[in-house]
N, C-alpha and C positions, 0 to 999 in steps of 0.2 A: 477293124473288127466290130460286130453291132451287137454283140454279147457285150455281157459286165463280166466278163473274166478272160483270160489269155493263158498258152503255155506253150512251153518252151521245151523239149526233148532233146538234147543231145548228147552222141557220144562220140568219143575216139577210141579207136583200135586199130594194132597191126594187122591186123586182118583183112584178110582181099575176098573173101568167100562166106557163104554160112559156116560150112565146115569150119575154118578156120578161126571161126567167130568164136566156134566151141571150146577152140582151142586156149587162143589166145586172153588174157584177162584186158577190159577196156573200160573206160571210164564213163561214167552214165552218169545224170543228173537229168530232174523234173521240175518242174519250176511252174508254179500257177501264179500270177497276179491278180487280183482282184481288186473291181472300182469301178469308176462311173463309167456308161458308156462313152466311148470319144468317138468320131470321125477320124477317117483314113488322114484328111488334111491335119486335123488337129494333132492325131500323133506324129504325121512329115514333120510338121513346126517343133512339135516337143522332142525331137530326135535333133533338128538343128540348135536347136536352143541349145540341146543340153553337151552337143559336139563344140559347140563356142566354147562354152561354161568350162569343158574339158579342157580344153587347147589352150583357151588363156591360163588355166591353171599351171597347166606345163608349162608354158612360157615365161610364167612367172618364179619358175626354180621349185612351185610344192612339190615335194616329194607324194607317191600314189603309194607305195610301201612302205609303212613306216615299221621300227620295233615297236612300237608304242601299239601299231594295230597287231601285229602278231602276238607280243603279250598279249592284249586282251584275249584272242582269239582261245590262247593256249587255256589263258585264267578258265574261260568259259567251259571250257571240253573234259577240264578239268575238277569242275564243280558238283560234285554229287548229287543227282537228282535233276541235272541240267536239262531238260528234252530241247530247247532252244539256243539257237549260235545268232547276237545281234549281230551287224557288221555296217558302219558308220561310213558312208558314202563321201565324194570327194565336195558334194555339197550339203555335209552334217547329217543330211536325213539318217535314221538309220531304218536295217531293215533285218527280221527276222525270218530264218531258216528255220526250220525244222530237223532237229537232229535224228537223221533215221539210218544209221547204223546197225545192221542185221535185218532189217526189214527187206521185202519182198518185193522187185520192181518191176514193173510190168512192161519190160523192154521189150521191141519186138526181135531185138538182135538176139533171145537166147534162142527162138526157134521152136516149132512143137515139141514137145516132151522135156522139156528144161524150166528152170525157174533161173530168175536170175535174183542174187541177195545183194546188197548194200554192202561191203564188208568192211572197206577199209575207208575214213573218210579224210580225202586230201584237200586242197583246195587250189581252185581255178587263179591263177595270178592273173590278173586282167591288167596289162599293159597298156599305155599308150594306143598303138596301134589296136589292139583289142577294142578297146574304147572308143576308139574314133570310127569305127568298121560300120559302114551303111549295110542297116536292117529293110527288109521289106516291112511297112508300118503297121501292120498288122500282126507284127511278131513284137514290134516294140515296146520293152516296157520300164516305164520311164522309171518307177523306183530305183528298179536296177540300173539303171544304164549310168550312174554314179559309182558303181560299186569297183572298188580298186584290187578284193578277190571277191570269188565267191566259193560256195559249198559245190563239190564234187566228190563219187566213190570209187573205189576198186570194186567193181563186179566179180562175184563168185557164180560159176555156174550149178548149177547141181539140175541132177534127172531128180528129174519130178515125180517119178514112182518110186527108185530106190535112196535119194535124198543123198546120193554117191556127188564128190567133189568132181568137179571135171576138172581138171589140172591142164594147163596150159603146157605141159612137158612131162614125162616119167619122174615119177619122185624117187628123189636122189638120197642114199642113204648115208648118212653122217661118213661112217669111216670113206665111204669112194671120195667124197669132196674133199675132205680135210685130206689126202694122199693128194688129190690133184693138186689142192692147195697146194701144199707144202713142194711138190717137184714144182708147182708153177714158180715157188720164189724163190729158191736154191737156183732156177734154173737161171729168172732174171735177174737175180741179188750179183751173180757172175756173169753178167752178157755187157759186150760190148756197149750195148743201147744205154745199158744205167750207168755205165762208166761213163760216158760221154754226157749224162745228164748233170750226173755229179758232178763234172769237171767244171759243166756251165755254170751249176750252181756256185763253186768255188770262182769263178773267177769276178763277180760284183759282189759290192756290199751289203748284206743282207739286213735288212732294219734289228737290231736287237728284241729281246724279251718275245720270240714268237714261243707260246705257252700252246696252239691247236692248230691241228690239220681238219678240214671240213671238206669231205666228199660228199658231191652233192649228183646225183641222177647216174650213180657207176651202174644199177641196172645187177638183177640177180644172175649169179654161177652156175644158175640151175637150168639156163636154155641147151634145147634138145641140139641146136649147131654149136659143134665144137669151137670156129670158130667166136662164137658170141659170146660163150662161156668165158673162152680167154681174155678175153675183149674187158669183160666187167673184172675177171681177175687181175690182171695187168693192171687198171684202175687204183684198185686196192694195196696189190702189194706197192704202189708207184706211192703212195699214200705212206704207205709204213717206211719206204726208203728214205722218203724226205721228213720224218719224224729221226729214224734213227742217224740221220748225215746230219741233220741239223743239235741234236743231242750229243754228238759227238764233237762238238767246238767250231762248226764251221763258220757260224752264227757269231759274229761282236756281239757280246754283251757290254752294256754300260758299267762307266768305273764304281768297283765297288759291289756289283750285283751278281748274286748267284745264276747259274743259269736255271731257269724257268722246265718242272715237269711237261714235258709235251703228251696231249691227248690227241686220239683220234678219232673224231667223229662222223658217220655214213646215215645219209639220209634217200631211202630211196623206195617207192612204197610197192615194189616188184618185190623186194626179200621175202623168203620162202623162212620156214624155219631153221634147217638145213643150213641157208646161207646167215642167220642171226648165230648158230652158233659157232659155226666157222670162224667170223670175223671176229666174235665177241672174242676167241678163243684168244686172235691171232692181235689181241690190243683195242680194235676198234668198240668205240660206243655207238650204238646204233639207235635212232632218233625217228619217233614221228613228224613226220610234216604240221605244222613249220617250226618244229624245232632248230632245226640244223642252221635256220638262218639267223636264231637269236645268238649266237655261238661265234659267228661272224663279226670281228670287230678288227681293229688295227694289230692286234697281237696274232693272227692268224695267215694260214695261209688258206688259197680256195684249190681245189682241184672239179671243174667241171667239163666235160668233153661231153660236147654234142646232146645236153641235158633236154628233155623235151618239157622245162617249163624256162619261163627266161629268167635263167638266172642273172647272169652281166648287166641287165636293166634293177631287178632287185639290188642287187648288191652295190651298182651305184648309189643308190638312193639312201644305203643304211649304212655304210659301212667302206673305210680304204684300207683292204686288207693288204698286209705286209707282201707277199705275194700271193698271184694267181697264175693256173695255169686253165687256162680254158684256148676257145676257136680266137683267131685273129680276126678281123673285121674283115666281112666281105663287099665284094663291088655288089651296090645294087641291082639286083635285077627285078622288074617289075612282075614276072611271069612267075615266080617262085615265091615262098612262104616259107617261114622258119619258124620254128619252137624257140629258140632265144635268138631273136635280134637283135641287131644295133640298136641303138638311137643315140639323140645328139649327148645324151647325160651320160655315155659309156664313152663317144669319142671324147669328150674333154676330160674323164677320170683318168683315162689311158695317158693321156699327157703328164699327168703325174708318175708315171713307172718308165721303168726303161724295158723295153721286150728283149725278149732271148730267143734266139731260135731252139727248137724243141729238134731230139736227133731226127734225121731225116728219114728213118726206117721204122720211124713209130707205125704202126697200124691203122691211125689217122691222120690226113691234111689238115695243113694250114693250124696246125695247134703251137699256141707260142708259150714262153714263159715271160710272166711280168713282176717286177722287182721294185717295190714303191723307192720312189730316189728319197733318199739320205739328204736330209739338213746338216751342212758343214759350220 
C-alpha cells in the first residue's frame, strides 16, 4: 500500500443475509495503523519475519495467553477515566487501542436506516494458527501481527430514526424464562443422561479441593429456536449438577481438610438481561470477558462445548484444570476451520487426564469428559 496508513475491517456473524444481519448481533472491529510508507515487498518480508519470530516462539514452549496479560487487560478496563487498552505483543512491542465502547461504527453490515453502536467489548484471542495465517501485504500490519489478543465488540443495532434496539430474538420476559428454566432442570436433574453422567463421574478419582465451575461460550436462553435455547440451557444446569454431585462428597478431599464452597461461574458475552438474572438467580456468577479465564486454575473444573473462541489452546497455556469437559480432538481436515482448535500444547495437556466418555445421547458429538490423573 503507497499510503502512510492502513485498515483493517472485520466482522463475524451468524448471519447468512442482510436481513439476517439485522437480526443477529456480530462482532466488528476497525483498526487503522499508521507509519512510514513501505512497499508491497517490504511488508512480504515483514509478514515472514515476523511468522518465524511467531513459530519459533511456539516452539519454544512461550505461552501467547498469559494470566499475567489478562490481568493487565482487566486492570486497564477497570481504571477510571481509561479511554485506552495497551496490549504487549509476543515481541514486547506494545500497542494501543482505543477504547470505544458505546460509540458509533460505521459498518457496512447495519445496512441503510440502522446505526450500528460498539456495546459490549470482548477480545479477539489470536492463537497460533491466527498468527501464522498469510495476509495479502497490503493489509499487513506489522505492529499488530505480534499481538496474542486484540480488541473486539458486540454490535448493537439500532434504526437510525427511532434509536429502537433491534434485538437479535423477541425479548423474553423474566417469569417465561425462569419457568422454562426451572422445568428444563427438574426435568434433567431426573433424566437418564445425568444419571449416567454422574455415575462416570463416580467411577475415577476426582483431584480434591475443586472450589469452581467455569462455563465458558454456553451462548444465551434467549434464542428464538427452541431447540438452541435448550442447547445453552442444558449447558448450564449441566454446570450446576456438577457443582451440586461434587458438594455432595463425591470428591476426595485431602486428610484433614474441610470440603471447599463451590462457585459457579458463566462467561459468555450473548447474555441478555433476562438470561443474567436467571443464572444469577439459579447460583451462577456471571463474568465479563476475560474474566472467566482468570478463575481457571487447578481447583476448577471447565465446561466448554463448541465455544467459538479457542478455549482448549487458552487454557493450555494458563492453567491444568481439575477436570474439563469440552469437544475431543478432531482428525485434521485441511478444508474446514474451527473456533477452538487443536494444537500440539492441547494434545500433550490431554496426556495428563484420563478422558470419559460423555452419555451418548447428549445433543452434541464427540464431547468427552477429562479428569486430571491423581499423584499416588
Amino acid at each position: 500500500m503507497s499510503s502512510s496508513s492502513e485498515s483493517e475491517s472485520e466482522s463475524e456473524s451468524d448471519c447468512g443475509d442482510e436481513q439476517r444481519y439485522r437480526w443477529y448481533p456480530f462482532h466488528v472491529r476497525f483498526e487503522v495503523e499508521t507509519g512510514p510508507p513501505t512497499s508491497l515487498d517490504e511488508r512480504r518480508e515483514a509478514q515472514l519475519e515476523a511468522h518465524r519470530f511467531i513459530q519459533a516462539k511456539y516452539d519454544a514452549g512461550v505461552p501467547f495467553i498469559t494470566k499475567d496479560l489478562l490481568r493487565d487487560v482487566v486492570r486497564q478496563l477497570e481504571e477510571d477515566g481509561n479511554d485506552t487498552l495497551s496490549i504487549t505483543g509476543l515481541n514486547g512491542v506494545a500497542v494501543d487501542y482505543p477504547i470505544e465502547t458505546g460509540k458509533e461504527n460505521p459498518h457496512p453490515m447495519c445496512g441503510p436506516g440502522y446505526i450500528c453502536i460498539m456495546k459490549k467489548l470482548v477480545l479477539e484471542y489470536r492463537i497460533l494458527e491466527r498468527l501464522l495465517t498469510v495476509v495479502d501485504p497490503k493489509w499487513f500490519m506489522p505492529r499488530r501481527a505480534y499481538l496474542p489478543v486484540k480488541l473486539s465488540y458486540i454490535a448493537e443495532i439500532r434504526n437510525r430514526e427511532t434509536d429502537e434496539v433491534v434485538s437479535f430474538a423477541p425479548p423474553s420476559d423474566y417469569a417465561t424464562a425462569s419457568r422454562k428454566f426451572e422445568q428444563a432442570k427438574q426435568s434433567l436433574e431426573g433424566s437418564e443422561l445425568f444419571a449416567q453422567f454422574k455415575s462416570t463421574l463416580a467411577s475415577v478419582t476426582i483431584p480434591p479441593g475443586i472450589n469452581k465451575i467455569v462455563a465458558l461460550g454456553c451462548s444465551t436462553m434467549a434464542w428464538p429456536n427452541e431447540a438452541r435455547a435448550m442447547t445453552s440451557m442444558t449447558q448450564h444446569i449441566l454446570a450446576l449438577t456438577i457443582r451440586d454431585f461434587l458438594a455432595s462428597g463425591y470428591a476426595t478431599e485431602a486428610p484433614g481438610e474441610s470440603r471447599p464452597e463451590i462457585k459457579c461461574y458463566a462467561q459468555d458475552p450473548m447474555y441478555t438481561p433476562t438470561d443474567e438474572q436467571v443464572l444469577g438467580e439459579a447460583g451462577f456468577t456471571l463474568v465479563d470477558d476475560p474474566r472467566a479465564f482468570l478463575e481457571i486454575d487447578e481447583a476448577s473444573v471447565v465446561i466448554s462445548v463448541y465455544p467459538d473462541i479457542p478455549v482448549r489452546q487458552i487454557v493450555a497455556d494458563i492453567a491444568r484444570p481439575a477436570v474439563m469437559i469440552w469437544n475431543r480432538p478432531r482428525d485434521p481436515d485441511p478444508e474446514k476451520t474451527y473456533t477452538d482448535p487443536e494444537s500440539p500444547r492441547v494434545y500433550r495437556m490431554l496426556e495428563e487426564y484420563i478422558e470419559l466418555p460423555f452419555p451418548p445421547d447428549w445433543s452434541y458429538e464427540d464431547i468427552a469428559i477429562y479428569v486430571r490423573k491423581t499423584t499416588e
